[in-house]
Every structure is written in structure tokens, then in C-alpha cells.
N, C-alpha and C positions, 0 to 999 in steps of 0.2 A: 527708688529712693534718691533724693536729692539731697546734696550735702553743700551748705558754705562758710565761708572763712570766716571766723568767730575775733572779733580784733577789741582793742580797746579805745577811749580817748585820748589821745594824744598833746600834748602841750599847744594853745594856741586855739581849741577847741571851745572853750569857756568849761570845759569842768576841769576838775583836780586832777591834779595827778602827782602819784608818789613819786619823791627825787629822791629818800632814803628809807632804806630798811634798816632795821638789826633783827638779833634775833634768830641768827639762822649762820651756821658752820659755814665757808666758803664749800666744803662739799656737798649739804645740805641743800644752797642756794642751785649749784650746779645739776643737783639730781632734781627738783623743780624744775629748773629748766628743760632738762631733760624726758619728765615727766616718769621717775622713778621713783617707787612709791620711795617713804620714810619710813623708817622704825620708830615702834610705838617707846615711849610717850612723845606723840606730836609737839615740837615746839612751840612754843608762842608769838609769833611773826611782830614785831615791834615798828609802828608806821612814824619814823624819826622826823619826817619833812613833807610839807605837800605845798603846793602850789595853789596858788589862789583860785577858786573859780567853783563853784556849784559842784554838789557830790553825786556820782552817779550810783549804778548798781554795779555796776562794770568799773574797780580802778585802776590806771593802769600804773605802771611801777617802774622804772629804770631797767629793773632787772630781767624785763619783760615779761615776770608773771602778770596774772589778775588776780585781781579781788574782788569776791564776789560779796554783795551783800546777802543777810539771813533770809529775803524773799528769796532771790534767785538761787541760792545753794537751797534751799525746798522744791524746786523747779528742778534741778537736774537730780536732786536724789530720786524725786519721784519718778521723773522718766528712766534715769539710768543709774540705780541705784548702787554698782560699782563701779568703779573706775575711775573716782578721783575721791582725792584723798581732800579735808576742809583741816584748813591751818587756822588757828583764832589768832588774833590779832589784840593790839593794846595800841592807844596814842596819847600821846601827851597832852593832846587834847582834846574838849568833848568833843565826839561825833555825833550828829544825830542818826546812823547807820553803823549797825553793827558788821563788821567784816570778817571776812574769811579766804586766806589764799588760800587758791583753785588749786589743785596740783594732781593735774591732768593724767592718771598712772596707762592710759591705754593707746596703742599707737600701730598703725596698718601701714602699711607699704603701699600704695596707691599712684603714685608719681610715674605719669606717664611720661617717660625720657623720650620715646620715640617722637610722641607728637607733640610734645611742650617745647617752649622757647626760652631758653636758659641760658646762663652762663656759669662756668666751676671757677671757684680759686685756682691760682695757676699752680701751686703747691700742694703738695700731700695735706690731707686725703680727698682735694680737689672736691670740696660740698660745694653744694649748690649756694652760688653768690648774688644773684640775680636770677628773676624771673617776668620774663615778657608776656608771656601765656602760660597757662598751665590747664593743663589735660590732665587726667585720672586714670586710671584704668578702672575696670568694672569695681564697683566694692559690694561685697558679698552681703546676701541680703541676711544674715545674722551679726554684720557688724556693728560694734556698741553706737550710741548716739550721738556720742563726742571722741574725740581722739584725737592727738601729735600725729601730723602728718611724719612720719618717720624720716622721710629725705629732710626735712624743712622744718627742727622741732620749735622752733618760736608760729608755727602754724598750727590753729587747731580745726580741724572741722565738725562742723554741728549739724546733724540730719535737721530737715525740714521740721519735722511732728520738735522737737527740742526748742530749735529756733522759734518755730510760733509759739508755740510755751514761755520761753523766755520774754518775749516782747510782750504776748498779753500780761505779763507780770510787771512788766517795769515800762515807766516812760524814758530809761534809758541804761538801756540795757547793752549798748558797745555799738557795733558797726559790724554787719554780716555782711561778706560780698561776695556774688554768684561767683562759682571754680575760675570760668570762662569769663572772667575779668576781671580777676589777682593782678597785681601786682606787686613785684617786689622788692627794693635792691637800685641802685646805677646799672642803666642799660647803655 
């Protein structure tokens, strides 16, 4: 099984992208990041600001979540139908795409330290700052189809059968890139 980095559009790119949320607790927002499910009743993610440019399926957000649109959140339920949680969204203005932050609840220990090329913060608890290379260790062949790289949680990885899913579903569905040519960070 083949797994890669699942990312979004970035500012600069010609589509949108979120510069504010509300809608969401500072710890709330943290455990999204984190990829910690939420208790139920689900908030309703508020999209405050976006930037000029073409909407994709994939948006990407300050806060380093995604949003995914109602095609694509059908595409991952169907493949993997737990392990992430769909946050609805509201804006202030029409969208012609209805959104949902991802919030990613599953996450594997994979990060091959031996053979990867890294750098830590130089402080407690010394995470990973940078990455030059990244290697994997084996991932079990019953793990889910998406999940937070654990070492690295603004990383998510997407098995192959997921990714082609996702793509034939959208003409723009983020930016997937092979393990073994991640990068990350000031090297």
C-alpha cells in the first residue's frame, strides 16, 4: 500500500484560500489540529475572510485545517467511513460549494527517525522542525486510508485506492506528494 502527503492550496496558487475562521473555541480549533475528535453537537465552522482566487474542493485555511467540499467529504466517507469528523461551515457570502472542515480523528506513528532527514526544535519537547527527507516505517496493512502523521500533525497521509478517489472526483482536489519527496520546514 502506498500512502502520500495530502496538502492544500496555498496563497499565490490562483485559488482561495481561508485567512479567518470563527466558530470554533481556541481549544476546539487546537484539537482539529490535532486531529482530536469533538464532542457532539458539532460546531459550525464560520468562513470570516478568503482571498481572492477560484474555489477548489480542497480549502485551505490559516489555521492549517481543510475544507473539504460535499463531493469530496462523499469520497472519503465512502472509502473510510470513520475517522474523520465533517464540521459545516457558514460565510458571509454565497459560495457556490458547500464546505466541511475535515477533522482528521486517526493518526499512526510511522516516521522513520532512523532513516529520515530532519531537524528538532532546539527546546522542549524538541518536534520535528524541518524535514529534508522523509521515510516511513512499514504501515500495517489494516491501516485506515487517511490519518495525522503522528510525529508531524499539520501532515496527513492518504493510501493510494483514497487519493485516486479523491482526484477522479474533483478537478481540484489539493496537492498529493510522494513520502520520498516531502518536504518541509527551513532546512
Amino acid at each position: 500500500m502506498n500512502y502520500q502527503v495530502w496538502d492544500v492550496y496555498y496563497p499565490g496558487s490562483g485559488f482561495a484560500w481561508v485567512e479567518e475562521i470563527g466558530g470554533l473555541s481556541d481549544e476546539q480549533e487546537s484539537n482539529v489540529f490535532f486531529g482530536r475528535p469533538l464532542a457532539p453537537p458539532l460546531p459550525r465552522v464560520a468562513i470570516k475572510r478568503l482571498t481572492k482566487g477560484k474555489l477548489p474542493d480542497v480549502l485551505g485555511a490559516a489555521t492549517a485545517s481543510r475544507l473539504v467540499s460535499a463531493a469530496l467529504r462523499d469520497v472519503i466517507v465512502h472509502v473510510c467511513p470513520e475517522g474523520v469528523q465533517f464540521l459545516p461551515t457558514t460565510s458571509p457570502r454565497k459560495l457556490r460549494i458547500t464546505y466541511f472542515m475535515a477533522n482528521t480523528t486517526t493518526h499512526l506513528a510511522c516516521f522513520d527517525h532512523d532513516r529520515s532527514q530532519y531537524q528538532r526544535f532546539p527546546v522542549a519537547p524538541h518536534t520535528i522542525r524541518a524535514v529534508k527527507k522523509m521515510e516511513l516505517k512499514p504501515i500495517p496493512p489494516h491501516a485506515p486510508a487517511l490519518f495525522h502523521l503522528a510525529e508531524l500533525p499539520a501532515v496527513i497521509l492518504v493510501r493510494d485506492e483514497l487519493r485516486q478517489a479523491i482526484q477522479s472526483a474533483s478537478t481540484s482536489p489539493g496537492t498529493f506528494t510522494p513520502v520520498d519527496q516531502f518536504t518541509s520546514g527551513v532546512w
